[in-house]
C-alpha positions in Angstrom: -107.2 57.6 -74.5 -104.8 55.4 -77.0 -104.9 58.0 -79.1 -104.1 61.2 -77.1 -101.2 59.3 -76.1 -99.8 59.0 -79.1 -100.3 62.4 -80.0 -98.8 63.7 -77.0 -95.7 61.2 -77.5 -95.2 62.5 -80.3 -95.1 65.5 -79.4 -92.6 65.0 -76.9 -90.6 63.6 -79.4 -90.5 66.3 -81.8 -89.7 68.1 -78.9 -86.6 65.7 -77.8 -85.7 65.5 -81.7 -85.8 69.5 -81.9 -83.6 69.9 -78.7 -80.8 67.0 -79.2 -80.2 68.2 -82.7 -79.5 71.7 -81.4 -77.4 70.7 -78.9 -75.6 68.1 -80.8 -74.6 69.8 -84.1 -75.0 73.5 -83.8 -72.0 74.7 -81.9 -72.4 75.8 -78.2 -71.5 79.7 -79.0 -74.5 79.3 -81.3 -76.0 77.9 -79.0 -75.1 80.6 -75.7 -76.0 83.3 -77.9 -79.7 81.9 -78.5 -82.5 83.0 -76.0 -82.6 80.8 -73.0 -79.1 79.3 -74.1 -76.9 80.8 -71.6 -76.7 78.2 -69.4 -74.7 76.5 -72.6 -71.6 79.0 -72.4 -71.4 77.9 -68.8 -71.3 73.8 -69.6 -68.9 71.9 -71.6 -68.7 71.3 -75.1 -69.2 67.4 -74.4 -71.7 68.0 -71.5 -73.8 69.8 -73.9 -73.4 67.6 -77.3 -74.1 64.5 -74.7 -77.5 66.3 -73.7 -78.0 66.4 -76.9 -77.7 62.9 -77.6 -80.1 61.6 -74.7 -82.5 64.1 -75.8 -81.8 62.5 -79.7 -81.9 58.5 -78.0 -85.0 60.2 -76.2 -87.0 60.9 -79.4 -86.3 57.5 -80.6 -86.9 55.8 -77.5 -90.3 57.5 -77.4 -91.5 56.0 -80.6 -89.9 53.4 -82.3 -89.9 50.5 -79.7 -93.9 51.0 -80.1 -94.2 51.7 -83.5 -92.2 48.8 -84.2 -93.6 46.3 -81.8 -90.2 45.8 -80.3 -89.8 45.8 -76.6 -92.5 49.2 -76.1 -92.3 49.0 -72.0 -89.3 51.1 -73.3 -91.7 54.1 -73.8 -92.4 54.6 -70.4 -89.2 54.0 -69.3 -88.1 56.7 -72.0 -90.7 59.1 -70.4 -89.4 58.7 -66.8 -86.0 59.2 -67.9 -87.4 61.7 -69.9 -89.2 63.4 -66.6 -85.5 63.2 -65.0 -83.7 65.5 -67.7 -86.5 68.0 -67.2 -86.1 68.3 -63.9 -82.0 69.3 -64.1 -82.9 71.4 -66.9 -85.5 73.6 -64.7 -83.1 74.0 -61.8 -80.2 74.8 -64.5 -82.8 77.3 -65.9 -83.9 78.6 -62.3 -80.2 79.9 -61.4 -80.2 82.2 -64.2 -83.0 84.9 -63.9 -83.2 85.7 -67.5 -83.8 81.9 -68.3 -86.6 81.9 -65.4 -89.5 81.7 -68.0 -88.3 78.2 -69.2 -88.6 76.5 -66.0 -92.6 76.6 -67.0 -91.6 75.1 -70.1 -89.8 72.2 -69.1 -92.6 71.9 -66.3 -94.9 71.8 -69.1 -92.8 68.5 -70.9 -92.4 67.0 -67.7 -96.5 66.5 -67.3 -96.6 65.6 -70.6 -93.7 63.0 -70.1 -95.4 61.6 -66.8 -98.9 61.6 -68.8 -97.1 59.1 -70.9 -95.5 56.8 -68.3 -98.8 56.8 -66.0 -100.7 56.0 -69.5 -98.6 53.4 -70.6 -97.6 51.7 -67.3 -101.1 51.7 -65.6 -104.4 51.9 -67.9 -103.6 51.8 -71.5 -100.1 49.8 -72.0 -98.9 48.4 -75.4 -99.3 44.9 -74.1 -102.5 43.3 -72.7 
C-alpha cells in the first residue's frame, strides 16, 4: 500500500507541476486559446499566475517534506488543500459547456488526492 501511494503522489505531483507551470509562465491568451482554457480569458492575469503557484507549492508540498524526512504530515495536508482546488476548478469548468468534460478530470485528481490524505492520515502515515 506504501508503495501505491507514492506512485499515485507522484502522480499528482507531476500533475500540480504540469498545471502551475502553465499557468504561471505561459501567458493567459496562451493559455484562453488552449482546449479547456477558456475559463482563463475570463480570470485575472494574477488570479491565474497565483493558481499557478499553489498548484507549483502543491507539487512540492506533495513530495519533498516526505522525501526529505522533514515535517511529512504536510502531504496530507497538501492533498486536502489539494482536494479543495479541485473542487473550484470543476464548478469553474461546469459553467462553461465546452469545458464540461474536465469536470471528470479534476474528479479524477480529487480521488486520487483524497486516496492520499485517507492513506497517509489513517493506515499507512510516514510516522509510526
Amino acid at each position: 500500500m506504501n508503495l501505491a501511494l507514492w506512485i499515485v503522489t507522484g502522480l499528482l505531483a507531476a500533475v500540480a507541476l504540469t498545471g502551475g507551470v502553465s499557468k504561471a509562465f505561459i501567458p493567459k491568451d496562451k493559455l484562453a486559446a488552449a482546449h479547456g482554457g477558456g475559463w482563463t480569458g475570463d480570470a485575472g492575469v494574477t488570479f491565474v499566475k497565483s493558481l499557478g503557484v499553489l498548484e507549483l507549492l502543491a507539487a512540492v508540498g506533495l513530495i519533498l517534506p516526505a522525501a526529505l524526512d522533514i515535517a511529512p504530515f504536510f502531504v496530507p495536508v497538501t492533498a486536502i488543500c489539494w482536494c479543495l482546488l479541485m473542487v473550484g476548478a470543476m464548478t469553474t469548468h461546469a459553467r462553461r459547456p465546452a469545458e464540461a468534460p474536465f469536470v471528470l478530470l479534476n474528479l479524477f485528481y480529487l480521488c486520487l488526492a483524497l486516496f492520499i490524505a485517507w492513506g497517509r492520515l489513517g493506515p499507512h502515515p510516514f510516522t509510526g
